[in-house]
PAROFI-986271 format. One record per residue (C-alpha): residue number from 0; x, y, z. Coordinates in nm, 2 decimals, padded with zeros to 4 digits, m for minus. Example, Ala and Ser with C-alpha at 12.3 -4.5 7.8 and 13.67 -1.06 7.14 Angstrom:
BEGIN
@rofi->0	x->01.23	y->m00.45	z->00.78
@rofi->1	x->01.37	y->m00.11	z->00.71
This chain:
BEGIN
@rofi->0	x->m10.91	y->m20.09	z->m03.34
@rofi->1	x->m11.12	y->m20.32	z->m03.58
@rofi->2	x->m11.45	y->m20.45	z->m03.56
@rofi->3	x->m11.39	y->m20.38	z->m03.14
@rofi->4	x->m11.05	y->m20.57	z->m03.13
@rofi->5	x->m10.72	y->m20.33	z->m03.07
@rofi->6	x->m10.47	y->m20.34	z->m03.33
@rofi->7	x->m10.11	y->m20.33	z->m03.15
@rofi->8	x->m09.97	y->m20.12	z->m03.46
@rofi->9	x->m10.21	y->m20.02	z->m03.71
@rofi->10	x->m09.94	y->m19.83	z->m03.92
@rofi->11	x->m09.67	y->m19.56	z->m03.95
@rofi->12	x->m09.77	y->m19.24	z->m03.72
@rofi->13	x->m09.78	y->m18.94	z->m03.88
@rofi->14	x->m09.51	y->m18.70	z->m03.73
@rofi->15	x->m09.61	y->m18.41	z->m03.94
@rofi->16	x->m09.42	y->m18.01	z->m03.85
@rofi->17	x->m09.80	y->m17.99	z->m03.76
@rofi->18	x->m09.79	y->m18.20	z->m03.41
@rofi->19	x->m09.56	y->m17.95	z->m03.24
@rofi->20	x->m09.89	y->m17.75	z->m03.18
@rofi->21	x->m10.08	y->m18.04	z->m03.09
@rofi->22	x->m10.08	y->m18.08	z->m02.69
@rofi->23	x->m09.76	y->m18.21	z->m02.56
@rofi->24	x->m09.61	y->m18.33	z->m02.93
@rofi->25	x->m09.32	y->m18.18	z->m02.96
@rofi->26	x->m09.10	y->m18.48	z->m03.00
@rofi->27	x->m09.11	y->m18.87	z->m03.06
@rofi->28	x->m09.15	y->m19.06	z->m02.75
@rofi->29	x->m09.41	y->m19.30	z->m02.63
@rofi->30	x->m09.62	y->m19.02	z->m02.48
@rofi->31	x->m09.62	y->m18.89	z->m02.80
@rofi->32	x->m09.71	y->m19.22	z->m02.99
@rofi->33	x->m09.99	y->m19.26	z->m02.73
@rofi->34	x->m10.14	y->m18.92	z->m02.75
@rofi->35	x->m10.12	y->m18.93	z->m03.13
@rofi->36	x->m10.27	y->m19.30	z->m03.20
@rofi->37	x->m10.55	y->m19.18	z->m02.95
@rofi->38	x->m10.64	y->m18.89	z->m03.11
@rofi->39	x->m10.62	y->m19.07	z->m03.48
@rofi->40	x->m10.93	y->m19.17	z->m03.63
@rofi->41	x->m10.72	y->m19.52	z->m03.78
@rofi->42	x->m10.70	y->m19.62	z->m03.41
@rofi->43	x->m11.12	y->m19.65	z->m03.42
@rofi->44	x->m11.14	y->m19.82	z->m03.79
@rofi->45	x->m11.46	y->m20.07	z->m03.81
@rofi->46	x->m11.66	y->m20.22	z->m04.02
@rofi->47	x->m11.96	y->m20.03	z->m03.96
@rofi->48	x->m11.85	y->m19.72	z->m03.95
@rofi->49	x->m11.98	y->m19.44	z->m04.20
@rofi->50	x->m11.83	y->m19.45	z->m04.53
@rofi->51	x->m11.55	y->m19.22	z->m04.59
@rofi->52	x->m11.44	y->m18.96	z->m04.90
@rofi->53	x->m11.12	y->m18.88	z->m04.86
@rofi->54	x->m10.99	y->m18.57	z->m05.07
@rofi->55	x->m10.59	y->m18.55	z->m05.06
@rofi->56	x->m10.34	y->m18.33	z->m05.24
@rofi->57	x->m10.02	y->m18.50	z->m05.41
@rofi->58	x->m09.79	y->m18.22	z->m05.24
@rofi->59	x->m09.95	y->m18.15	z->m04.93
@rofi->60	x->m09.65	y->m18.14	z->m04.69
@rofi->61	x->m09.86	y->m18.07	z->m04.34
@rofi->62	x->m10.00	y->m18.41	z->m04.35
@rofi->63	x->m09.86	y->m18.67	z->m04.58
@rofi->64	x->m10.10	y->m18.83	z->m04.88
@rofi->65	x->m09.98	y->m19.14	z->m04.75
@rofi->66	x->m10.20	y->m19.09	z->m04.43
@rofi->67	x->m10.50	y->m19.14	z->m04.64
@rofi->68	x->m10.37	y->m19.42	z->m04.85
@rofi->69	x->m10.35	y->m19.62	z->m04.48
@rofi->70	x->m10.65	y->m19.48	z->m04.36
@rofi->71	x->m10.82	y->m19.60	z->m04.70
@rofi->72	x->m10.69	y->m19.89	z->m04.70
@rofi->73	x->m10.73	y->m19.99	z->m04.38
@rofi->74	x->m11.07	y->m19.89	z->m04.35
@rofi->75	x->m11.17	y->m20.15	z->m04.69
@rofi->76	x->m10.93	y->m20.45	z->m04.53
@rofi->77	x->m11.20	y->m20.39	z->m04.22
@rofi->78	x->m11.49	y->m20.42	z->m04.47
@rofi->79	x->m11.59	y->m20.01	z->m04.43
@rofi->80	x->m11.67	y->m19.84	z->m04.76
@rofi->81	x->m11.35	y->m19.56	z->m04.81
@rofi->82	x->m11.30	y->m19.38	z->m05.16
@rofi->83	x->m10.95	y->m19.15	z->m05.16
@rofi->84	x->m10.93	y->m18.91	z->m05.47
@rofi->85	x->m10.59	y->m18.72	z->m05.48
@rofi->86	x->m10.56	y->m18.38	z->m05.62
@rofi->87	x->m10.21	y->m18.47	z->m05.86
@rofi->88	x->m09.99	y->m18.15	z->m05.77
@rofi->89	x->m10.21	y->m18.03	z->m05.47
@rofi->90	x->m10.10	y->m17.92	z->m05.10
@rofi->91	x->m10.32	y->m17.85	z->m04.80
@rofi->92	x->m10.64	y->m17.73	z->m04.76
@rofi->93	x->m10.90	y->m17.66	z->m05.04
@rofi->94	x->m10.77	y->m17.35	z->m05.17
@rofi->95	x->m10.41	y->m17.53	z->m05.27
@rofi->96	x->m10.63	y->m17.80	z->m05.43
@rofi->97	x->m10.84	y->m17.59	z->m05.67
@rofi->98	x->m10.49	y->m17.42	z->m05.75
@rofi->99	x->m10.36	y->m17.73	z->m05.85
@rofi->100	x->m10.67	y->m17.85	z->m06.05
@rofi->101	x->m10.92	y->m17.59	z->m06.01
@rofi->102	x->m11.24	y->m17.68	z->m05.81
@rofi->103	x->m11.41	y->m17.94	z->m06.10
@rofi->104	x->m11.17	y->m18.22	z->m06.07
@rofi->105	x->m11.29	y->m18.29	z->m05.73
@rofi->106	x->m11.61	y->m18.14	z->m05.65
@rofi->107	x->m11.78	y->m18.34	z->m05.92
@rofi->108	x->m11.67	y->m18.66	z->m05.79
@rofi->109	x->m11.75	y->m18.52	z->m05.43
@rofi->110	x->m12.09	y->m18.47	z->m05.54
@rofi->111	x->m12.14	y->m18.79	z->m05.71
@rofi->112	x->m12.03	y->m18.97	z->m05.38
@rofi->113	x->m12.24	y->m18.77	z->m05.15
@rofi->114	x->m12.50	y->m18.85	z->m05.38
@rofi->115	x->m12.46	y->m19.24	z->m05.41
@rofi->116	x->m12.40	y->m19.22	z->m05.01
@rofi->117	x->m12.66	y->m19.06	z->m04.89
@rofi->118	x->m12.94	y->m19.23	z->m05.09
């Protein structure tokens, strides 16, 4: 959905090793497709939504960078404010990101955005 107006396809679904613990995923099949677009926040994308940081690792194989590179993307072509900064070489969660880079590369930048955001 943008700006209230349902988007047949708003991009690729993210079938993830993941979703077999999410309820009733276990494989592709319209159910599947349903349950998953409902449950993704690209399916509510508006323009006035709240702004979005997006912090993604380069290797993270439980959910796919490219998730937030659509989600980012789609969020700007709606007119929302999204920033994505990927961690080059990190995987999931904030422990494999500080691994990859240690904690600076991001958390200054995160702090600079909550900074400029919530002004």
């Amino acid at each position: 959905m943008v700006d209230g107006k349902v988007i047949p396809n708003p991009g690729p679904i993210c079938r993830s090793p993941g979703l077999a613990a999410f309820p009733g995923i276990h494989e592709p099949n319209a159910e599947a497709e349903r349950i998953i677009r409902q449950a993704s926040p690209a399916t509510y994308i508006r323009k006035d939504m709240p702004p979005y940081l997006l912090i993604h690792g380069s290797k993270d194989f439980i959910v796919p960078i490219g998730q937030s590179c659509l989600m980012c993307a789609a969020m700007k072509k709606a007119g929302a404010h999204c920033e994505l900064i990927a961690i080059e070489g990190g995987g999931h969660g904030r422990g494999s990101l500080e691994k990859a880079g240690g904690p600076d590369p991001y958390q200054t930048a995160m702090i600079a955005w909550l900074k400029k955001a919530l002004r």
